[in-house]
Every structure is written in C-alpha cells, then in structure tokens.
N, CA and C atoms as a LAMMPS dump frame, in Angstrom:
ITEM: TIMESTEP
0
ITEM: NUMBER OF ATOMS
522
ITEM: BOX BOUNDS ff ff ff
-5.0000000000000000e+02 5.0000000000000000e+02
-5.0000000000000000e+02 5.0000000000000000e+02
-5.0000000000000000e+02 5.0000000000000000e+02
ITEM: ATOMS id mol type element x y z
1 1 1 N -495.441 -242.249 53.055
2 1 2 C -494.412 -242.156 54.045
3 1 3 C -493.335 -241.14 53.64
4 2 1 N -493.125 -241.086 52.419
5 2 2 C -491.889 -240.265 51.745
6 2 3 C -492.667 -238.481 52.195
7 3 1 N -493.889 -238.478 52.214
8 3 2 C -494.037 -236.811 52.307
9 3 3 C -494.059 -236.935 53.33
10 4 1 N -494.424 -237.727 54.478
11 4 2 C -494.275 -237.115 56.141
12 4 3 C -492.749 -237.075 56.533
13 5 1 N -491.58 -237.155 55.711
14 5 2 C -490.309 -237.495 55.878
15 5 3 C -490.22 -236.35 55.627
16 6 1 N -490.548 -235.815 54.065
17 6 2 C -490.092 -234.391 53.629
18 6 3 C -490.548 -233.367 54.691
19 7 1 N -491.691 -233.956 54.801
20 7 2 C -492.343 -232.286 55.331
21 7 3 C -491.613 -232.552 57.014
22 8 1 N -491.155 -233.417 57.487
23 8 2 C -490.071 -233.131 58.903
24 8 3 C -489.018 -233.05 58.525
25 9 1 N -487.879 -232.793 57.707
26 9 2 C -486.946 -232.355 56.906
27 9 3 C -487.49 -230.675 56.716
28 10 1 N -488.717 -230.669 56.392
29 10 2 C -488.793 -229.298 55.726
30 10 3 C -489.025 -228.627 57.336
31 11 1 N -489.62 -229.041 58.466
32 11 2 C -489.991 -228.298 59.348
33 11 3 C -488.501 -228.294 60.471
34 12 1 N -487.767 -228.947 60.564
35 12 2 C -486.508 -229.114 61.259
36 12 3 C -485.769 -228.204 60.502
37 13 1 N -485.455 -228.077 59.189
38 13 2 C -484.371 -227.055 58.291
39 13 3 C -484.835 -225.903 59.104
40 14 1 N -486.236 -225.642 58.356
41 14 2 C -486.899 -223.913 59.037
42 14 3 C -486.378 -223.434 60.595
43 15 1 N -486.616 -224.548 61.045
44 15 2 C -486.864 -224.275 63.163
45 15 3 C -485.345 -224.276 62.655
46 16 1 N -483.446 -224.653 62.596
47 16 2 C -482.604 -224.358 62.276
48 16 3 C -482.464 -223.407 61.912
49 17 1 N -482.739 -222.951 61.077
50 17 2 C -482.162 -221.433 60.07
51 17 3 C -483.267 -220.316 60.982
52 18 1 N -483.882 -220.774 61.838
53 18 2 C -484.984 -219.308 62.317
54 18 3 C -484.016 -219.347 64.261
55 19 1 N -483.615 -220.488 64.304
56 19 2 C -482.743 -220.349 65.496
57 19 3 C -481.561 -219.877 65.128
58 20 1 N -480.685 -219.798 63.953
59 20 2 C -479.274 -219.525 64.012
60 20 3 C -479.648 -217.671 63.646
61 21 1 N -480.829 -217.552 62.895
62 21 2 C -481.059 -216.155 62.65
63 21 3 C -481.156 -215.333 63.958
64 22 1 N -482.322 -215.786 64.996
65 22 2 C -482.238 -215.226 66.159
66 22 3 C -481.315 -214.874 67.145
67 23 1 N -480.061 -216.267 66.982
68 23 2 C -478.759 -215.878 67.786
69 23 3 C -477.481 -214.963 66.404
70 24 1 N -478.396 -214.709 65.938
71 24 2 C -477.173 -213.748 65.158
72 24 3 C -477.056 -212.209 65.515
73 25 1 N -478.827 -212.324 65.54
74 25 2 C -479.417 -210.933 65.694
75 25 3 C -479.137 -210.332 66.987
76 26 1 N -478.949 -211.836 67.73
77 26 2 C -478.699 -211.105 69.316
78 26 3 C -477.617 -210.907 69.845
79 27 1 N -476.371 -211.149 69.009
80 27 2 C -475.289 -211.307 69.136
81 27 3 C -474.826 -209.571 68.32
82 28 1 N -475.677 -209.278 67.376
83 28 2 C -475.371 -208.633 66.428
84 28 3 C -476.054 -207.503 67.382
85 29 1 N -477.058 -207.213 67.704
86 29 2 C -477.433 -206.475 68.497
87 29 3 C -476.608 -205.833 69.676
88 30 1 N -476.396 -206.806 70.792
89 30 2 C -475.548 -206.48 71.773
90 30 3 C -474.697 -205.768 71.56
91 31 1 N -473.638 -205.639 70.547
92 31 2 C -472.32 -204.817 69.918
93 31 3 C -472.731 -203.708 69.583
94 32 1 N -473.714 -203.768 68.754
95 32 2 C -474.664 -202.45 67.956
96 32 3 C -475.519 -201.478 68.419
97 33 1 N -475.445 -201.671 70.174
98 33 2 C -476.647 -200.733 70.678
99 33 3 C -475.955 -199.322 70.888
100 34 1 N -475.487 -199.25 71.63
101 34 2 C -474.453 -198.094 71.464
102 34 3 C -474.241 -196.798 69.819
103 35 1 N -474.339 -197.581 69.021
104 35 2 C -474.138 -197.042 67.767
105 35 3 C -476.03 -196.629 66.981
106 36 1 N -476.692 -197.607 67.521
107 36 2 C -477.957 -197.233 67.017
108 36 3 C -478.468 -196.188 68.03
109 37 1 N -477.929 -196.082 69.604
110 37 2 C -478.262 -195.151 69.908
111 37 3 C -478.174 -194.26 69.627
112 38 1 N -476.964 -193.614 69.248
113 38 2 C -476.621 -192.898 68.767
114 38 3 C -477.17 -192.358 67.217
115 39 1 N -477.235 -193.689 66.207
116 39 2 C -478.191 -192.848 65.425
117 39 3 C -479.389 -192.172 65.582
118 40 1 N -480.377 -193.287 66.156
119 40 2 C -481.61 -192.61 66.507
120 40 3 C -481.322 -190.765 67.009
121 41 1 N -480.776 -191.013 67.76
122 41 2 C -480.297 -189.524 68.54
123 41 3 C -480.088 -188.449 67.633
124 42 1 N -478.954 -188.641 66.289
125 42 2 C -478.582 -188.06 65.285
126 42 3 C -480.124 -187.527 64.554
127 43 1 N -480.652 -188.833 64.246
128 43 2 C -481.242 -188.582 63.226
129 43 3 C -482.972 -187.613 63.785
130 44 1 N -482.877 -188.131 65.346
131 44 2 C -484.446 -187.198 65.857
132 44 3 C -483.936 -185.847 65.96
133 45 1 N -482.99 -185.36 65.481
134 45 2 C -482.448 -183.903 66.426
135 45 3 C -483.786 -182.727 65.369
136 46 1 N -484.089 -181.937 66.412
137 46 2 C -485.725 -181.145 66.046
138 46 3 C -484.821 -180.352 65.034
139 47 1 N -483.597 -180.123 64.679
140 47 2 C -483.042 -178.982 63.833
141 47 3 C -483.143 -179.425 62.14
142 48 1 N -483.286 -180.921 62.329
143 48 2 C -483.337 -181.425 60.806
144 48 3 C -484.606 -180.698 59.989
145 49 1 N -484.678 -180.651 58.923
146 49 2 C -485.495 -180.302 58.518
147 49 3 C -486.124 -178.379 58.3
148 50 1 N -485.465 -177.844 59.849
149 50 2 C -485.689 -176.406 60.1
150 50 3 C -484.27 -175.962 59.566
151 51 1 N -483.509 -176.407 59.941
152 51 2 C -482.491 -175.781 59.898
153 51 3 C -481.023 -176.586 58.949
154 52 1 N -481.213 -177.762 59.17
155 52 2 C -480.386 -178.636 58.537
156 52 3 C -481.127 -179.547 56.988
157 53 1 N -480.726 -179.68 56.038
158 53 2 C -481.701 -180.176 55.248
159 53 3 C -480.503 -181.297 54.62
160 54 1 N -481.425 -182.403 54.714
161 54 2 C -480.668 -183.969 54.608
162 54 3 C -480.45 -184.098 53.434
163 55 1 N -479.213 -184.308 52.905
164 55 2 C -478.599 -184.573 51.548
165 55 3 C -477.935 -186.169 51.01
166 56 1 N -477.544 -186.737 52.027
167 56 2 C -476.641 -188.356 51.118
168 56 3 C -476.473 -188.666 52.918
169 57 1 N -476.442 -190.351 52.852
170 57 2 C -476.104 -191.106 53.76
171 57 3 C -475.096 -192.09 53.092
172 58 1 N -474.112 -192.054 53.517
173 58 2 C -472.798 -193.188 52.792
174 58 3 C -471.93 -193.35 53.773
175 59 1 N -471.121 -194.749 53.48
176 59 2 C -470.06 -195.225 54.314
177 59 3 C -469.035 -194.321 54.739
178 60 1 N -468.381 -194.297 55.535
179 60 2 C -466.566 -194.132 55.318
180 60 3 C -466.095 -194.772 56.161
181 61 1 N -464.899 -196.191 56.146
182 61 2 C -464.637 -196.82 56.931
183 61 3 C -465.497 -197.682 57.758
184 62 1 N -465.596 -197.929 58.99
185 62 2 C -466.606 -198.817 59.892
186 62 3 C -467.411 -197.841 60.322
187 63 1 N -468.014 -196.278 59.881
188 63 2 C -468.768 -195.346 60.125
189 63 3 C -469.566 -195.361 58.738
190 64 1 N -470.884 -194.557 59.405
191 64 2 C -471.867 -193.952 58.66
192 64 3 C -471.963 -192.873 58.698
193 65 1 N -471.803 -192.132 57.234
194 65 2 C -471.717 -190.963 57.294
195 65 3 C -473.531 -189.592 57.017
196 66 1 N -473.823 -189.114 57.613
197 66 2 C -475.149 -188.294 57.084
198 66 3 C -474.553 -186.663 56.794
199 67 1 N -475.045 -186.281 55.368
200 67 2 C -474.504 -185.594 54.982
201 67 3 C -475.527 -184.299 55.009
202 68 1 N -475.49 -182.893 55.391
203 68 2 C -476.812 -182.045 55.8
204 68 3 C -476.46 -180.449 54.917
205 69 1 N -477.108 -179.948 54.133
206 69 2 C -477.069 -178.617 53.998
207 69 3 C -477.323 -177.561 55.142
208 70 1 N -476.728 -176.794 55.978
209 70 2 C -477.146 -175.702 56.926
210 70 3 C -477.581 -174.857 56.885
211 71 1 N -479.288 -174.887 56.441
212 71 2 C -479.851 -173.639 55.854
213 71 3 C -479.542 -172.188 55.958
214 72 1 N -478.892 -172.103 57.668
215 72 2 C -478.904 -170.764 57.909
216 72 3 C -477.408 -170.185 57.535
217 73 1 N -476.547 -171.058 56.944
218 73 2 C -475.368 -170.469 56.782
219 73 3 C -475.281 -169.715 55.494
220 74 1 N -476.841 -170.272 54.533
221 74 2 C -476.1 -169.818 52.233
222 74 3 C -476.449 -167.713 53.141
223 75 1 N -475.091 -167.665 52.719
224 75 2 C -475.002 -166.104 52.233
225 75 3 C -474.449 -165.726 51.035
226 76 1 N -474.067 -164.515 50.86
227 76 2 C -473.58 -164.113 49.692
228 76 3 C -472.578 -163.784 50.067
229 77 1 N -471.071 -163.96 49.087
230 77 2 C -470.078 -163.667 49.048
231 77 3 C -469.594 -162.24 49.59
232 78 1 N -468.652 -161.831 50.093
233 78 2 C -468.524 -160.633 50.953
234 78 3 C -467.861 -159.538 49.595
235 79 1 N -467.231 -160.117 48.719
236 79 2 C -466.612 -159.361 47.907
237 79 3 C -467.331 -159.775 46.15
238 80 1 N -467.845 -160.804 45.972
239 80 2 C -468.292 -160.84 44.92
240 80 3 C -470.178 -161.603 44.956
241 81 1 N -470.805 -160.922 44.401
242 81 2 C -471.815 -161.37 44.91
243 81 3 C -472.955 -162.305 43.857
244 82 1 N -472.231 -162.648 43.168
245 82 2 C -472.528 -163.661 42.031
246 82 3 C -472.192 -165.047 42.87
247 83 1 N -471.371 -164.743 43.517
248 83 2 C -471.207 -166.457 44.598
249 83 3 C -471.702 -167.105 46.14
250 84 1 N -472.489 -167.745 46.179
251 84 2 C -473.072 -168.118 47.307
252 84 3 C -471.781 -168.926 48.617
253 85 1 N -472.15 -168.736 49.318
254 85 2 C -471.204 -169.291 50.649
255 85 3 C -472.366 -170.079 51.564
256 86 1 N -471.847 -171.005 51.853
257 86 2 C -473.072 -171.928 52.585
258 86 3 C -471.853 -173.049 53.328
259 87 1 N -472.167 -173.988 54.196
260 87 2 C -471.682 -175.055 54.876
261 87 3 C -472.574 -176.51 54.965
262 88 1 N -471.777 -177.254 54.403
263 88 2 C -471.784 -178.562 54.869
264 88 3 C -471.518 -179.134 55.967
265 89 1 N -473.021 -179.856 56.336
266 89 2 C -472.055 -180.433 57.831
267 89 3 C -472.464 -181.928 57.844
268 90 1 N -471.431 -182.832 57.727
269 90 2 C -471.409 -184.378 57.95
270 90 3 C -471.395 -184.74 59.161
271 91 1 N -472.112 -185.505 59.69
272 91 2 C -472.084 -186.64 60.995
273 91 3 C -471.844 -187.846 60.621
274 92 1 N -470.867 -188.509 61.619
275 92 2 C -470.48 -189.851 61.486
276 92 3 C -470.822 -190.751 62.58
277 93 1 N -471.539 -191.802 62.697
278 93 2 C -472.076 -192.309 63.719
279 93 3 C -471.144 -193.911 62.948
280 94 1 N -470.277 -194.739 64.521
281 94 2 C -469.891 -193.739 65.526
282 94 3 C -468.608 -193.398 64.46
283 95 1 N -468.282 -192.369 65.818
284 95 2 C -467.014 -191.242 65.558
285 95 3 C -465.959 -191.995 65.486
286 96 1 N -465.253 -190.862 64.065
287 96 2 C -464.136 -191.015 63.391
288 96 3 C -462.877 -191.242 64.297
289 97 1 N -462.054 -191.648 64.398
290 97 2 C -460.121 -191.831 64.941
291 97 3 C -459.813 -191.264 63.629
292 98 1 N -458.508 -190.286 63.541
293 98 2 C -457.734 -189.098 63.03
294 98 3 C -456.345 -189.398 63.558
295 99 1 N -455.106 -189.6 62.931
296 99 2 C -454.234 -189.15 63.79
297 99 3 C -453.805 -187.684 62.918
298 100 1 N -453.665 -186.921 64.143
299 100 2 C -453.165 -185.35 63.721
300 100 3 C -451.519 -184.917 63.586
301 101 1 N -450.901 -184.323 62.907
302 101 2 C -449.396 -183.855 63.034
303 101 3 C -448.556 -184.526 63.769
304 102 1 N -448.937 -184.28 64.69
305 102 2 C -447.964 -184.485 66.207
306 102 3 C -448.066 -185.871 66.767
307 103 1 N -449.053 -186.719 65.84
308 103 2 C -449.351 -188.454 66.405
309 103 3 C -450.137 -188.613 67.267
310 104 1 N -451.103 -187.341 67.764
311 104 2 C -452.194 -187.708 68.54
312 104 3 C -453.465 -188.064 67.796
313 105 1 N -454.314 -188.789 68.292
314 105 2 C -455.119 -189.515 67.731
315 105 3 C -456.238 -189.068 68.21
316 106 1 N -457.06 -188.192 67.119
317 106 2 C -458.425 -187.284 67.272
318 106 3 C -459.785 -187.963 67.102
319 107 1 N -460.431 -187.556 67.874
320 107 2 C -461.702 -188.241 67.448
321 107 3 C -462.955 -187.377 67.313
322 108 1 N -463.846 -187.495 66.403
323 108 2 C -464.557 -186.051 65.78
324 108 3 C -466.025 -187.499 65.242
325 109 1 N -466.746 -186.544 65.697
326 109 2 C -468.364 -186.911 65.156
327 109 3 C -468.921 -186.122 64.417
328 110 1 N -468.36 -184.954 63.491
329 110 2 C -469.222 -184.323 62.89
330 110 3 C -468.111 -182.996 61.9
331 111 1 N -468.42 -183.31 60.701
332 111 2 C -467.31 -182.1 60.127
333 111 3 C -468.586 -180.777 58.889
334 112 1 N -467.801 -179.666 59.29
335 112 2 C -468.224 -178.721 58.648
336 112 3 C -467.144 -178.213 57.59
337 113 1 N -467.979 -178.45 56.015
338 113 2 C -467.502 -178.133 55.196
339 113 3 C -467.673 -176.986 54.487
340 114 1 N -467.271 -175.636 54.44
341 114 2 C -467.401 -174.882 53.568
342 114 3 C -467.434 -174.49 52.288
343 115 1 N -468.146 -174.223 51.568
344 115 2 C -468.47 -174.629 50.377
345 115 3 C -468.689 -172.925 49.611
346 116 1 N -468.202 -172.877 48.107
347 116 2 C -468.023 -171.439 47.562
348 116 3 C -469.089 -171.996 45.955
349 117 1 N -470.449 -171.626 45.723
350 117 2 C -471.212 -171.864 45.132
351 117 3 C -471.345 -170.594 43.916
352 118 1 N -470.955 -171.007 42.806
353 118 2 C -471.648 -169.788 41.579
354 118 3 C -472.058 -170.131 40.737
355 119 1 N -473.51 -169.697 40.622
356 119 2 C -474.719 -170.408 40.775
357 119 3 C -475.052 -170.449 38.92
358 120 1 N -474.523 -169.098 38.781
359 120 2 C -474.488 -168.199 36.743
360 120 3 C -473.276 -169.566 36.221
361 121 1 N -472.197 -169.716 36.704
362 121 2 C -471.711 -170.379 35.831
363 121 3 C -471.462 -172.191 36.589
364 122 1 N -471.966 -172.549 37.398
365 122 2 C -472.623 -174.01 37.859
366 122 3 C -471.108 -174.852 38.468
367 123 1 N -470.569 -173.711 38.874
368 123 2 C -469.182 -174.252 39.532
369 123 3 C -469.411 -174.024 40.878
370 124 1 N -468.518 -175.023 41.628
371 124 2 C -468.541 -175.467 43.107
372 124 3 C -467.077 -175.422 43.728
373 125 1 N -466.589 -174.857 45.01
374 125 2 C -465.135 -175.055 45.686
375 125 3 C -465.674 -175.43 46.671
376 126 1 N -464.655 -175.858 47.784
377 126 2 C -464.299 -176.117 48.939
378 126 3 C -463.606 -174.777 49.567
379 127 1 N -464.081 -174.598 50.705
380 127 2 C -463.392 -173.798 51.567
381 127 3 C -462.464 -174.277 52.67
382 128 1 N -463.051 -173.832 54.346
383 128 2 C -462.252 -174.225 55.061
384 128 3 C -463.308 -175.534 55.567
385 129 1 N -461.91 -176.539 56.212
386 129 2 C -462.836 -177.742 56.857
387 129 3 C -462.739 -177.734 58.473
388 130 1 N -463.554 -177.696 59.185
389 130 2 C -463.825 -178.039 60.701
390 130 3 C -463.827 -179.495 61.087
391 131 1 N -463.522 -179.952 61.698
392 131 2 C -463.856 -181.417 62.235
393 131 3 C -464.082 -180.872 64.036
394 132 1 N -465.535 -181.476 64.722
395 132 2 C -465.838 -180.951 65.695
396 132 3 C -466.166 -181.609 66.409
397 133 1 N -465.812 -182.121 67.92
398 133 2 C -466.283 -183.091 69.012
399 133 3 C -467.848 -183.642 68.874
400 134 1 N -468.857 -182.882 68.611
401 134 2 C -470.242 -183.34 68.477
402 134 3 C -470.46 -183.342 67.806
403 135 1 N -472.046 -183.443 67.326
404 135 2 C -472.653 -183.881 65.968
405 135 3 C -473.081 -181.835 66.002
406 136 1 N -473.147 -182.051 64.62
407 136 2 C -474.067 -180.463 63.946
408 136 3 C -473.007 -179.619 63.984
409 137 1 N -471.596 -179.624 64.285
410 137 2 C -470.721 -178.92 64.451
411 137 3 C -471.09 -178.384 66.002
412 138 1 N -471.603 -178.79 66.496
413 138 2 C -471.587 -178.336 67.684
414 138 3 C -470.185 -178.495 69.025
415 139 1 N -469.871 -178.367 69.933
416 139 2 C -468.655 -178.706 70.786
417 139 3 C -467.49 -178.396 70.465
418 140 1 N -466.775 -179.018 71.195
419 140 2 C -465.215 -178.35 70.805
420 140 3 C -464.909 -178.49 69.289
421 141 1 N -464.088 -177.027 69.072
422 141 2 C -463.499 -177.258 67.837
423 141 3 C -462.303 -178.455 68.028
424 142 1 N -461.809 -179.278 66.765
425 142 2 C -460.904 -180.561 67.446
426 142 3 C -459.369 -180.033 66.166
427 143 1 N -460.117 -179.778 65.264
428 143 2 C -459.105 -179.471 64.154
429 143 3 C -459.293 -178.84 63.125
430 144 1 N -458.755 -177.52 62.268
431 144 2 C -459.165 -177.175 60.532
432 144 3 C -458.202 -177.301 60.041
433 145 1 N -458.916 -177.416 58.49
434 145 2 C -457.578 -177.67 57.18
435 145 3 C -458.295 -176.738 56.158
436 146 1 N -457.376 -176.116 55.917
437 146 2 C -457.72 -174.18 55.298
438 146 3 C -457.008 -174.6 53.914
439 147 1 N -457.101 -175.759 53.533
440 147 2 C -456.138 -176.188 52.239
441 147 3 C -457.1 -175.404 50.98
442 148 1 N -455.935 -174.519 50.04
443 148 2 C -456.92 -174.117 49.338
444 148 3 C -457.401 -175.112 48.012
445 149 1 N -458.512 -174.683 47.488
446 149 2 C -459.333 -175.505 46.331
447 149 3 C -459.817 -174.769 44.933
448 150 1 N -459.538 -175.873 43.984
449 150 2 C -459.701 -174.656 42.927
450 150 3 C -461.535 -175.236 42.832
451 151 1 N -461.671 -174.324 41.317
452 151 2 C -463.589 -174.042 41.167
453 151 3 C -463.61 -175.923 40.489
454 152 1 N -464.807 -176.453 40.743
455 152 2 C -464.987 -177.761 39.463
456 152 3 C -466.281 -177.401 39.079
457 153 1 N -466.19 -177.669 38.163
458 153 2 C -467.609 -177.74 36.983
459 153 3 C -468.562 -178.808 37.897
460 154 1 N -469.613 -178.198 38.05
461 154 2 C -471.122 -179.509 38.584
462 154 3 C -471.697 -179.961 37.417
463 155 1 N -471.208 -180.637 36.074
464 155 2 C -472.027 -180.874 35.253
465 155 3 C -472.697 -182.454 35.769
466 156 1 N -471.685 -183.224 35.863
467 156 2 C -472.323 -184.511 36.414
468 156 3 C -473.406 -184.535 37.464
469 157 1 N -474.182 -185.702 37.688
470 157 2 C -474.832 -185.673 38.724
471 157 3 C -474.176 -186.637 39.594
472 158 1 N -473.555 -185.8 40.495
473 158 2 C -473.216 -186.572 41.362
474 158 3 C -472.973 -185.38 42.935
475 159 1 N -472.338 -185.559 43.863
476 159 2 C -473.001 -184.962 45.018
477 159 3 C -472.323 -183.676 45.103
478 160 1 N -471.902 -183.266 44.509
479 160 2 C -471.106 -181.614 44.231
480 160 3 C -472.563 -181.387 43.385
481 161 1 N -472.547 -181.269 42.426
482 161 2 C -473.853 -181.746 41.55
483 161 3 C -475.566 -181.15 42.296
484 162 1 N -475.455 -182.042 43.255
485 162 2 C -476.782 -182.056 44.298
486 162 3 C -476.36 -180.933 45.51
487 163 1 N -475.352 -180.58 45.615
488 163 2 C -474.946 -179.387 46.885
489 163 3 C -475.229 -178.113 45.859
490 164 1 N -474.63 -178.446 44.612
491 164 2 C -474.493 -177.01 43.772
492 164 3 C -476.412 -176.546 44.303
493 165 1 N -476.799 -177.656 43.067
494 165 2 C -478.649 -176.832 42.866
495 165 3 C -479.168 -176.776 44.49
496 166 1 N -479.001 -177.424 45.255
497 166 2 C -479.795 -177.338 46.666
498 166 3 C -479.169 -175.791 46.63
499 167 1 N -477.972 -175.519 46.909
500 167 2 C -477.498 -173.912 47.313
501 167 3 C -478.013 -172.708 46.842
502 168 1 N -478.028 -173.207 45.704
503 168 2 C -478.833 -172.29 44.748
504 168 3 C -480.026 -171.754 44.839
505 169 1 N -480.871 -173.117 45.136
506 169 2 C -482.531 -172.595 45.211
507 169 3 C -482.984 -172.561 46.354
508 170 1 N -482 -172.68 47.245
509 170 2 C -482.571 -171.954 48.744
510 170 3 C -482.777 -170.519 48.536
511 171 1 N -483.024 -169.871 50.048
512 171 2 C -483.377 -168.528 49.933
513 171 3 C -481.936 -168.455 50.933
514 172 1 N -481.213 -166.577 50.585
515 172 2 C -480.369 -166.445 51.594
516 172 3 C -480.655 -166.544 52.696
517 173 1 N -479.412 -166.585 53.81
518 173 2 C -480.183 -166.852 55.509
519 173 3 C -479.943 -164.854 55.549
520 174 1 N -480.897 -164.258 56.975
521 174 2 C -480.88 -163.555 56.922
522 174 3 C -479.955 -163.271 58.441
C-alpha cells in the first residue's frame, strides 16, 4: 500500500511542476515575442557572415548585445600605414533608451565603433562612436561621441584582444 501512495505522490508532484512550467512559459512568452522577433530578424540578416563577421553576444542592461566585425570597412590608415582602421558594429535587441545633453531620451538599436588597429606592435584605440536608429548601422544617424582614446596593449585575452587578431588577419576591403 505504501508504494501505490508514493508512486501517486510521485505522479501528482510531476503533473504540478509540468503545469506551473507550462504557465510560466506562456506567460513568459507573451511579453517576449516582440523581442525574439526581433532577434530572429537580427540574427537571419543574409549580410552575416559575407559581410559582418560575429564576434561576442553579452548583456547590457535588460538588452542583448551582438557584437560584429564589418569586413568591408579594415583599411589602412590614411597617413600611417602600419595601422589598420576597421568598425565595430553592436546590435542591441531590444533597443537601448539614452538620455542625450539636452534631456531628450534617444533610442538606438545598433552602434558603430571605430576602431585604430597596429597590428607590429598589438595595440588597439577607439575612434569615433555612432549610435544609429537600426540594426547594422543602418538608418538615421541618432548621435556621435568623437571622445578621443589613447593606444592599450591587447596582451590579455579578452575582447580588445579578439578584435585586435580578427583585424589583423582579415584581408583589406577593397
């Protein structure tokens, strides 16, 4: 008698915890479609891979950030040619809130980072930053910050690190 007790204890717990899972998911869902649309969308775009090459996916805030090398941007420096020039471009699914100078409150899905690569001595800068209405830098420009940056050493591995060598062993765009 004691195991036909357990085993309806054991089959009532399960049917519980597989019903509170299902109304979580659907609860959790409903809020979330909007935002997975949007990833899916992000992440099928035909340019990945040709043109954009996928580097780090990480948080910031209640966003997800995807982080992309822009193949066609690595050139060579206009005045010194030991240094590569290339752009970063992050998407945030969904889009960022900013408030700007003046207290208006910006909203941007996608930032392009400029990046100053020399490749002989394994140092990395920042250039200028874009923040842009769509994903890929595409759409309105919304805001830049031209703040200047000094060189850092890429010895660590970490994602300066992984932008340096990707820049490097691409081929220039032509």
């Amino acid at each position: 008698m004691k195991k036909l007790y357990l085993l309806i204890i054991l089959f009532s717990f399960s049917a519980l915890c597989n019903d509170f899972d299902t109304a979580t998911r659907t609860s959790n869902n409903k809020s979330d479609t909007s935002s997975s649309h949007e990833k899916s969308e992000n992440l099928k775009d035909s340019r990945i891979g040709e043109q954009f090459i996928p580097m780090s996916k990480f948080n910031e805030d209640k966003s997800v950030g995807y982080s992309f090398i822009d193949r066609s941007s690595i050139i060579l420096h206009p005045y010194n040619k030991k240094i590569r020039v290339f752009n970063e471009v992050v998407n945030f699914i969904p889009p960022l809130v900013q408030e700007n100078s003046e207290g208006e409150k910006i909203t941007y899905r996608s930032i392009v980072i400029q990046h100053f690569a020399n490749c002989d001595k394994k140092e990395i800068a920042k250039g200028i930053i874009k923040l842009f209405e769509n994903y890929f830098g595409d759409g309105r420009l919304v805001s830049t910050n031209d703040t200047p940056n000094r060189w850092a050493n890429a010895i660590d591995n970490n994602e300066q690190r992984r932008l340096l060598i990707v820049s490097c062993s691409l081929s220039i765009a032509h």
